[in-house]
GUVOMI-564349 format. One record per residue: y, x negated, z of N, C-alpha, C in turn. Coordinates in steps of 0.2 Angstrom, whole numbers, plus 2048, in hexadecimal, padded with zeros to 3 digits. Atoms other than C-alpha are relative to their C-alpha. Layout:
N
YXZYXZYXZ ...
% end
This chain:
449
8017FF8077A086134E7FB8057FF 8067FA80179686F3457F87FD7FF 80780380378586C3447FD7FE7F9 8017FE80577D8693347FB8057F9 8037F98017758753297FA7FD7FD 8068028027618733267FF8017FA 8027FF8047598723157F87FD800 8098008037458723107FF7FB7F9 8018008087428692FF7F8801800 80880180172F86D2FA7FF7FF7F8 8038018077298642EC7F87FB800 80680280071A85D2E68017F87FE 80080780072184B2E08057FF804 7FA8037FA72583F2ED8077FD7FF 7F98048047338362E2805804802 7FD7FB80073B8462E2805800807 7FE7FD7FA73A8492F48057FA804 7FC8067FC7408362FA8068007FC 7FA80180274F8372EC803803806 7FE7FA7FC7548482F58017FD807 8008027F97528413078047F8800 7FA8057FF75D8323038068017FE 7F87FF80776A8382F6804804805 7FC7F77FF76D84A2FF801802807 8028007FC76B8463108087FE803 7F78037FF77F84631A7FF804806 8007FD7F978384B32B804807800 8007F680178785D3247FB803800 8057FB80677785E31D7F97FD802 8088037FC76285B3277FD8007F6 8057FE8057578593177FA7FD802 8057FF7FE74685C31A7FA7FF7FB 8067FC80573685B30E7F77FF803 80A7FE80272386130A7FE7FF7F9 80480280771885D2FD7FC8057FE 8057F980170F86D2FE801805805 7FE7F97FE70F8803027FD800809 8047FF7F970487C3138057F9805 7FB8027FF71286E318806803800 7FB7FD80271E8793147FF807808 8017F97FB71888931E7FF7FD808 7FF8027F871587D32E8047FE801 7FA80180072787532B804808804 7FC7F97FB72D88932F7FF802805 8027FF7FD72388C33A8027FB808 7FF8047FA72B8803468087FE7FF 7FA80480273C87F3408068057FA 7FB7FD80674B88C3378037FD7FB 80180480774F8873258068037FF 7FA7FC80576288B31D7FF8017F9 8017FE80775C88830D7FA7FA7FE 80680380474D8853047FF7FD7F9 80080180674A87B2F47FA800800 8057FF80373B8812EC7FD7FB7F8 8028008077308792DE7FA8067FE 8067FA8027288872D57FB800800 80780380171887C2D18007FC805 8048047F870F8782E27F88017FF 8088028036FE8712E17FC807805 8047FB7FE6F787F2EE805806803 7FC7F87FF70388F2EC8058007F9 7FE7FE80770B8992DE807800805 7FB8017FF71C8942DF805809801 7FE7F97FD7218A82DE7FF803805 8028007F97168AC2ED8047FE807 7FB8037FA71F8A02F7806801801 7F98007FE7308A42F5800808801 8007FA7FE72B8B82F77FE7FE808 8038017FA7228B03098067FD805 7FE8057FC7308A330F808809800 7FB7F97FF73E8B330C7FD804806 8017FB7FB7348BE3158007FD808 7FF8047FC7338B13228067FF806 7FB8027FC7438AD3258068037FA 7FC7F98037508BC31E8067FB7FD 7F98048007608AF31F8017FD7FB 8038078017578A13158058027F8 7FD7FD80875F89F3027FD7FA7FE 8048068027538952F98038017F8 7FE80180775788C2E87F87FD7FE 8078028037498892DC8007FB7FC 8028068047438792D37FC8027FB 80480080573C87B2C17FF7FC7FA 8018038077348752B28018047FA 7FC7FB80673987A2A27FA8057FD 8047FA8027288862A0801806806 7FF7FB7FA72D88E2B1806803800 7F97FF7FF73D8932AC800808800 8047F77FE7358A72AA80080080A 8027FE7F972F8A62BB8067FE805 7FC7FF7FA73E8A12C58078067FD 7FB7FC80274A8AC2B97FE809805 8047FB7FB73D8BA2C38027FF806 7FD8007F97428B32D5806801801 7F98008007538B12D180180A7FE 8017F98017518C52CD7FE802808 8057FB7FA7458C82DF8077FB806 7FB8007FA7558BE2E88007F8800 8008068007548AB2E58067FE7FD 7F88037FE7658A32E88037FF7F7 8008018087648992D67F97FC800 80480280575988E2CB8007F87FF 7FC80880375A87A2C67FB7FF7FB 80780380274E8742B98017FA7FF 8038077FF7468642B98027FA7FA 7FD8047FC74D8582B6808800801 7FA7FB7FD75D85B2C28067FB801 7FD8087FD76D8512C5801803809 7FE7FC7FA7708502D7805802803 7FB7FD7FE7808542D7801808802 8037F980177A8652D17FC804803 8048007FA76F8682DD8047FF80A 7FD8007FA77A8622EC8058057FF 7FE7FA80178686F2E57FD806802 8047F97FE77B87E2E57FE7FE808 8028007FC7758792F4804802807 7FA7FB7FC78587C2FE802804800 7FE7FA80078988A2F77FA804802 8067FE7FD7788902FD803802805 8008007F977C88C30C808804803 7FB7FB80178B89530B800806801 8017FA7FF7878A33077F8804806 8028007FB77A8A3314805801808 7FE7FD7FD7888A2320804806802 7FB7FB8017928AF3197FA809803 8057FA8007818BC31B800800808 8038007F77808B532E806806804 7FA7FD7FC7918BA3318008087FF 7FF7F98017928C93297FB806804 8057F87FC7828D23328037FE808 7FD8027F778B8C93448048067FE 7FC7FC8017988D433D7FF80A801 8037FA7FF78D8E433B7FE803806 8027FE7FA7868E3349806801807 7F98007FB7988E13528048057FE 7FA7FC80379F8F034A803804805 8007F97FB7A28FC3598037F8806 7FC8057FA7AA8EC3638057FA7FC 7F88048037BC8E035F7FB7F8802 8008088017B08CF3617FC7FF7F8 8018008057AE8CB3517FE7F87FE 80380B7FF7A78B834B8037FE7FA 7FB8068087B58AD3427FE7F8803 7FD8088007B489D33E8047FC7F7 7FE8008027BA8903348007FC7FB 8028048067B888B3248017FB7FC 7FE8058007B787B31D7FC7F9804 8058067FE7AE86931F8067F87FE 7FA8058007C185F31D7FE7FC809 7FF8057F97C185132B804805805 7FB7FC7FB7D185C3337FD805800 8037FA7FD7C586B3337F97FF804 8058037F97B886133E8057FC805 7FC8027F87C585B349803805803 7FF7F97FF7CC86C34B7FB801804 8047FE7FE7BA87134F7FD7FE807 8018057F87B886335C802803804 7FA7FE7FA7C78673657FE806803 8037F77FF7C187B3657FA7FF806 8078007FC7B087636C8027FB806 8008017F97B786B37A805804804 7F97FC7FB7C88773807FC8087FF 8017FB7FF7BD88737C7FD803805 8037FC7FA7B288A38C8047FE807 7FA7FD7FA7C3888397802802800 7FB7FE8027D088E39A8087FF800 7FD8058047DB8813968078057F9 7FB7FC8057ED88B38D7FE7F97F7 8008058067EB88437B8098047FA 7FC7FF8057F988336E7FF7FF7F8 8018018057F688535D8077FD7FB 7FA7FF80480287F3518007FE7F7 80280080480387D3408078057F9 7FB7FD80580D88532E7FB80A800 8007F980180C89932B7FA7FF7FB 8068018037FB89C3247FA7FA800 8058068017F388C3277F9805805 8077FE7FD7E4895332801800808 7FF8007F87ED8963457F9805803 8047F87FE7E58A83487F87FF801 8058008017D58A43427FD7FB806 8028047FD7D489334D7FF804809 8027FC7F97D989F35D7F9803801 8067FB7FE7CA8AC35B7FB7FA7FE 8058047FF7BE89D3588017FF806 7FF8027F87C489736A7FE804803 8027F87FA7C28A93707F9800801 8077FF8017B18AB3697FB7FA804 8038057FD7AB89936F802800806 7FF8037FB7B289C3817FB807803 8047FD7FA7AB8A3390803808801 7FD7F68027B58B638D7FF8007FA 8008008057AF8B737C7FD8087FF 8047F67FE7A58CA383807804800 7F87FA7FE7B98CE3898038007F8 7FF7FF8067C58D337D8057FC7FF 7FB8058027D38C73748068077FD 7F97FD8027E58CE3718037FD7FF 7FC8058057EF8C83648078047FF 7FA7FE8038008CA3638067FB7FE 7FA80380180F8C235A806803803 7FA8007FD81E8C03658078017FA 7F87FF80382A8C23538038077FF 8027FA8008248D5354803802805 7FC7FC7F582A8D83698048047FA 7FA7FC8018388E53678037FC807 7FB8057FB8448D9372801802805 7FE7FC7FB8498E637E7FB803805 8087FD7FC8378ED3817FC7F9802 8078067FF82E8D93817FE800807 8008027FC82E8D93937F9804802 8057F97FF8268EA3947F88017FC 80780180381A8E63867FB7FB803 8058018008138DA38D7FC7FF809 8037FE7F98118DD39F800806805 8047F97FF8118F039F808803806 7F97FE7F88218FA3AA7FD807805 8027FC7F98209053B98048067FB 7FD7F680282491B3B58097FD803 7FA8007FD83891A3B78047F87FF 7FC8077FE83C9053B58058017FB 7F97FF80584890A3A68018067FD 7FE7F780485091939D7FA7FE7FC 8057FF8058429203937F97FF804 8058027FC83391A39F801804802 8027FB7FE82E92A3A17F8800803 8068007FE81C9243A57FF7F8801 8038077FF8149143AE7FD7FF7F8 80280480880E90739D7FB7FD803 8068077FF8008F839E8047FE7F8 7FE8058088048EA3927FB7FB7FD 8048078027FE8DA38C7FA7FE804 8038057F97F98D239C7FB803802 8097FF7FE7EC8E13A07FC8017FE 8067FF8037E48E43917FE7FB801 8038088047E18D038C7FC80080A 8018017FB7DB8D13A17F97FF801 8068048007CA8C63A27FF7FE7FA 8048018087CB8C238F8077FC7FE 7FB8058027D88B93858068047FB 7FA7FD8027EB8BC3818017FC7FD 7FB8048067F28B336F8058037FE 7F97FD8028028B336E8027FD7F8 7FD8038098088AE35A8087FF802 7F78008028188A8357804801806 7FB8017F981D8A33698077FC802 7FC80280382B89B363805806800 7FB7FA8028348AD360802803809 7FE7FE7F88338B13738067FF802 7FC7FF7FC8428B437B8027FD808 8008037FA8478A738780080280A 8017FC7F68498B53977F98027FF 8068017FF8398B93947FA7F97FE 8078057FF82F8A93928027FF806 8028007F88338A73A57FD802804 8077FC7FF8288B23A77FC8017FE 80680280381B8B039E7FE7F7804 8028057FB81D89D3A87FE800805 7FE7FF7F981D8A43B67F7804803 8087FC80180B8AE3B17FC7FB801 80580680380389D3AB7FF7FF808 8028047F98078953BC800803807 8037FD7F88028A13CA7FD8057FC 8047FB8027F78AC3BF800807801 7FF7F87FD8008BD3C68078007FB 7FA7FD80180D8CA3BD803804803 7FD7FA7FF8188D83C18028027F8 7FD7FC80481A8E63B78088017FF 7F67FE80282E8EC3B0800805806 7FF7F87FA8338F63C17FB801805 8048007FE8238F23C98007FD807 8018067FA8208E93DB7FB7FD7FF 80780480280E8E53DA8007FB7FE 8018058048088D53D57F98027FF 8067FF8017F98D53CC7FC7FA7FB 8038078017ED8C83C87FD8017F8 8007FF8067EC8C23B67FA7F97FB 8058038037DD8BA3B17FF8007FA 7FE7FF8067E08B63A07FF7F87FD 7FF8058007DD8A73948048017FB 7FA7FD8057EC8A43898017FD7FC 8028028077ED89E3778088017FE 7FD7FE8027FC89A36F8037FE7F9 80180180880389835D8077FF7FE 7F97FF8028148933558007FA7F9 7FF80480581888C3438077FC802 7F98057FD82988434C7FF7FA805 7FF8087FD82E872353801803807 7FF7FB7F882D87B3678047F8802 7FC8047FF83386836C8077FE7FD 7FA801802840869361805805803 7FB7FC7FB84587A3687FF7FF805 7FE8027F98448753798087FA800 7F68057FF8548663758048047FE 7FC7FB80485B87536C801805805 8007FD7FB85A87D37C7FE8087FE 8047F880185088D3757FC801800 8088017FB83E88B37D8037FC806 7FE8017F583F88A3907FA7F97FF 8038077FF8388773927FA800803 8057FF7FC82C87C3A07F98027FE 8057FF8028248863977FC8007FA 80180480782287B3887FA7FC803 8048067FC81A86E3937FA805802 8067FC7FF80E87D3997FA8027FC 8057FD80680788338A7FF7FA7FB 8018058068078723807FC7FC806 8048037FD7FA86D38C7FA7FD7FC 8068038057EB86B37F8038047F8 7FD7FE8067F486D36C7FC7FD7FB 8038018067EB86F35D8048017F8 7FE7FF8057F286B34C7FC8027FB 8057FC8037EC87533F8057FE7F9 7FA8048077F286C32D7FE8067FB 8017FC8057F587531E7FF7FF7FA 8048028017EA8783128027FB7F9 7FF8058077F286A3047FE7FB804 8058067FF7EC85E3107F9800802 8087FC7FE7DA8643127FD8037F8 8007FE8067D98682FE7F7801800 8058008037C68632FF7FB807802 8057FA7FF7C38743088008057FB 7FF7F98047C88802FA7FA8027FC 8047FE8047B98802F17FC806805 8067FC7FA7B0888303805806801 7FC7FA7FF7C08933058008037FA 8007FB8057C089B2F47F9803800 8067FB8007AD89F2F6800805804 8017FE7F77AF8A330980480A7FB 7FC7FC8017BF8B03027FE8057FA 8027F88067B58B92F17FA801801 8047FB7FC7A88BB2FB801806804 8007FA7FB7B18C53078048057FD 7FD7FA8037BC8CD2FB7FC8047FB 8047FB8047B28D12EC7FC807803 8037FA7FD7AB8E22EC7F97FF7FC 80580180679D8DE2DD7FB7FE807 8048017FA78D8DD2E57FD7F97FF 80080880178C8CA2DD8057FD805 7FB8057FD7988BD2E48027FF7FA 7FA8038037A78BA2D98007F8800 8018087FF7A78A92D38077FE7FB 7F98028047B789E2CC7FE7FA7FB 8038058037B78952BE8037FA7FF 8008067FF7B88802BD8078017FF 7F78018017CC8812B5803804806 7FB7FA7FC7D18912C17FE7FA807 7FE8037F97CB8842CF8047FB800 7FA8038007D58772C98067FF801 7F97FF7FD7E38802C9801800806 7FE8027F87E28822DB7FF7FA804 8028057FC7DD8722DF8067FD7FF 7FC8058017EF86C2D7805803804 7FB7FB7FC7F887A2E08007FD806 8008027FA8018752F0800806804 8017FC7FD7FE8852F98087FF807 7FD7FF7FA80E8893047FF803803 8027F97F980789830C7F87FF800 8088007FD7F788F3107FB8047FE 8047FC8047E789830F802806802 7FE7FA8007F08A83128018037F9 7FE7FE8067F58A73027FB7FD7FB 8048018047E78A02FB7FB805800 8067F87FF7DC8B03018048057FB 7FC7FB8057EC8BA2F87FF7FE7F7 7FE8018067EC8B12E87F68027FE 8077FC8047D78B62E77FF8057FF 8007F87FF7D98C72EC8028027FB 7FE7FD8067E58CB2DE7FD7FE7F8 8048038067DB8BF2D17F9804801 8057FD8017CD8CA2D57FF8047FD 7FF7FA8037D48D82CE7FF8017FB 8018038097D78D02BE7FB7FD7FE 8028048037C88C62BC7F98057FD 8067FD8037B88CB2B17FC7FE802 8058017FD7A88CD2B77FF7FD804 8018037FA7AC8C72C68017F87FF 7FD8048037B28B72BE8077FC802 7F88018007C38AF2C48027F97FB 7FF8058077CA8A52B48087FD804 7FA7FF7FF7DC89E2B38028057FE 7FC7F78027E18B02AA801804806 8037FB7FA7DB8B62BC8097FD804 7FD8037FB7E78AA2C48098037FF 7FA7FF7FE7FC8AE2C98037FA7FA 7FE8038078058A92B88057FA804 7FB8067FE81389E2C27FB7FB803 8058077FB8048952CD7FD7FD7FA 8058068027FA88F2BE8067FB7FA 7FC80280580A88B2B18047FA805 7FC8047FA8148822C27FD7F9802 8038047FD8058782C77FB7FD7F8 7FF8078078028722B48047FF7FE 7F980680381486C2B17FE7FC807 8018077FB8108642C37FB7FB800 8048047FF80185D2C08017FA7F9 7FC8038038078562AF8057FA800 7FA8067FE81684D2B67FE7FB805 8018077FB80D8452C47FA7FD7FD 80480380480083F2B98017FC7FC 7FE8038078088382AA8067F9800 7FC80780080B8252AD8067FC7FC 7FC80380481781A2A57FE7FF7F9 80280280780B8152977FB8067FF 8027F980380882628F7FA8007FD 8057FF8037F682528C7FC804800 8027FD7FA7E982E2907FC7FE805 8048057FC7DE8222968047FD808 7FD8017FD7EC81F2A0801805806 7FF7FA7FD7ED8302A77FB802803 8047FF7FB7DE8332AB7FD7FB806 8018037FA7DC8232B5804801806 7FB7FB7FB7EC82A2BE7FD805804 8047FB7FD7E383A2C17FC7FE805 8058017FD7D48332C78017FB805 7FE8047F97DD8272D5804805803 7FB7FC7FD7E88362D97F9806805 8077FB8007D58422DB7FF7FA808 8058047F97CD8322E7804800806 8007FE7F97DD8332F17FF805804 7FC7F97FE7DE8442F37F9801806 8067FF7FB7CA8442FA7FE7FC804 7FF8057FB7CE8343047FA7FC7FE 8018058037C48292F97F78037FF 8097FC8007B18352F87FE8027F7 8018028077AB8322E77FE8077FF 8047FD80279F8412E88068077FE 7FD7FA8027AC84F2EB8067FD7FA 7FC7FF8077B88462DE7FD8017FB 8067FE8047AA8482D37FF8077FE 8027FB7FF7A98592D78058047FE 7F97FA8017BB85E2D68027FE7F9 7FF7FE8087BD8552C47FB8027FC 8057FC8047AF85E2BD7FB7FC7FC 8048078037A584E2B97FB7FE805 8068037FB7938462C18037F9803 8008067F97948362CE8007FD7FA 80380880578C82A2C08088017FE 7FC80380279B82E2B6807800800 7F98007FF7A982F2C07FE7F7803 7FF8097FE7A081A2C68017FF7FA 7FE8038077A28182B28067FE7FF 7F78018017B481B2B38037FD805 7FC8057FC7B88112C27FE7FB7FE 8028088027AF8022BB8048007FD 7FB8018077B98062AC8077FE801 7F87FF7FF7CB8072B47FE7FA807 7FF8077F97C67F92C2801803807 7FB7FB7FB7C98072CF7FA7FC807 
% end
């Protein structure tokens, strides 16, 4: 499971500091506090910080001072500030010199646990991007994967126990659910993560050339072999070869591909040599392969071979609670504004009712083109794809709108329809219907739920 991410709160009242350390406190999320600037500075000093909650009134330091000292400190940090309403000048000033946001006093904590994530967010979005920088002149690049869904920490388990072998993994999953992405996390977390990863979709082979592609032919093995090739098998050699869409393969060549797994040697097209293929191998298919195997069109063998450690990767309508990290995670990386692009509470709705068939493939597409359309970096539903928000308001309509046409009626529908969808987690239904905890416990006292 991912580690979870540190915060600091420094305030000067203890109430404050014990709410926050009860309320805010989950195994995503370390909360830490100080009572002053000299607490605060020995806490860093033994300890890296994701994000800091600042009060701007501290008995001994000038609340601006400290957030120009804790920045310089720690580059990555993205601190949110704590105000009263005569301070509201002075952090509009921070939030100028780079402080994340603002809350004044007195704050809900739903509001506050919100910002806070997104802090930490965008904190990891800055990590990856300079890992990025720094990797430009080299193909390892650092993916991972987004989201804080149950199946997206089961995923990540499985990753962290099958990634430092090299153990064949199958990915499986629907077109767009995130195969790709799950592969190059395993690369990155294994013990070849320095070699290079080769990605190829077998629906691509040219039929006639697969053999040659991916195990390279001798000068002369066929008309046209005008010159010796290398394929697959020696680039991916010490590093790792993902095959996509192994399901399309061609049952005379998966016997060889079998045949690699289980004595670790090729030959080339027209070649003699055997050559040793030290190789770890990743595979991916949006098809029932057991079903093709009774269908007799997957070689059985090497069903059994590669369905050794199989991870299913679900799609994202049943994982809903991650869109709010994927839509940041994706206008973060698409926007060009030197802001982050942010979406407004209905444009998120719409997506939340949407059952996304092309996963987040299509969920990164429907932000990219609504980025075009949206203002000031803004995405409304004017922004959104006119069939996706008209489609999923007559659906949401229909699957809401009980026997006894009320609305009280309907909105208790809704709101048993929200608990299951988060698997009964009050804060995030809270969250998704755009109302505080207190008063989504009002309405279930109300409705008996």
């Amino acid at each position: 499971m991912p580690n979870p991410y540190n915060v600091l709160v420094v305030d000067d009242e203890q109430p404050i500091l014990r709410l926050l350390e009860k309320e805010l406190a989950t195994e995503d999320r370390n909360i830490e506090t100080a009572s002053t600037a000299k607490e605060a500075r020995d806490k860093l000093a033994k300890k890296m910080y994701d994000v800091i909650v600042l009060d701007i009134r501290l008995p001994d330091a000038d609340g601006l001072e400290l957030f120009e000292e804790f920045k310089g400190r720690i580059p990555d940090v993205e601190i949110v500030l704590i105000t009263g309403h005569g301070d509201i000048d002075s952090a509009v000033v921070a939030m100028r010199m780079g402080a994340y946001d603002y809350i004044p006093k007195p704050f809900a904590l739903d509001r506050l646990e919100l910002v806070m994530d997104r802090a930490f967010q965008r904190v990891c979005l800055q990590r990856e991007n300079r890992g990025l920088r720094h990797s430009q002149d080299s193909d390892n690049h650092s993916w991972r994967l987004i989201g804080k869904s149950k199946a997206i920490k089961q995923i990540l388990y499985l990753v962290d126990k099958v990634a430092p072998t090299d153990v064949p993994v199958l990915l499986t999953g629907e077109s767009g659910a995130g195969k790709d992405v799950v592969a190059r996390v395993i690369h990155d977390r294994s013990a070849r993560a320095a070699q290079p990863m080769i990605v190829k979709n077998c629906a691509t082979l040219q039929r006639e050339l697969m053999r040659s592609e991916l195990f390279g032919h001798a000068k002369g093995s066929f008309t046209g072999a005008t010159e010796s090739q290398e394929g697959l098998m020696m680039y991916a050699n010490k590093g790792t070869l993902f095959l996509d869409e192994i399901g399309d393969l061609p049952l005379e060549v998966q016997a060889s591909l079998l045949r690699v797994l289980e004595t670790k040697k090729y030959r080339r097209v027209g070649g003699k040599e055997e050559r040793q293929a030290d190789i770890r191998f990743l595979f991916a298919t949006n098809r029932n392969l057991a079903a093709a195997v009774e269908d007799g069109e997957f070689n059985e063998a090497l069903f059994h071979r590669i369905n050794v450690f199989k991870i299913e990767i679900p799609p994202l309508r049943e994982r809903k609670e991650d869109l709010p990290l994927l839509v940041e995670h994706f206008l973060g990386r698409l926007s060009t504004r030197a802001e982050p692009a942010t979406i407004s509470d209905k444009a998120m709705a719409c997506l939340f009712t949407y059952n996304w068939p092309g996963n987040v493939r299509e969920l990164r597409n429907v932000l990219e083109r609504s980025l075009i359309l949206a203002e000031n970096g803004l995405v409304t539903e004017s922004s959104l794809p006119k069939e996706l928000v008209e489609r999923q308001a007559d659906s949401l309509i229909m699957s809401t709108v009980p026997a006894a046409n009320t609305l009280e009626a309907m909105e208790k529908e809704h709101i048993v329809h929200m608990l299951s969808l988060y698997d009964g987690n009050r804060q995030k239904t809270a969250q998704a219907l755009g109302i505080g905890r207190k008063t989504l416990y009002r309405k279930l006292e109300k409705y008996g739920l």
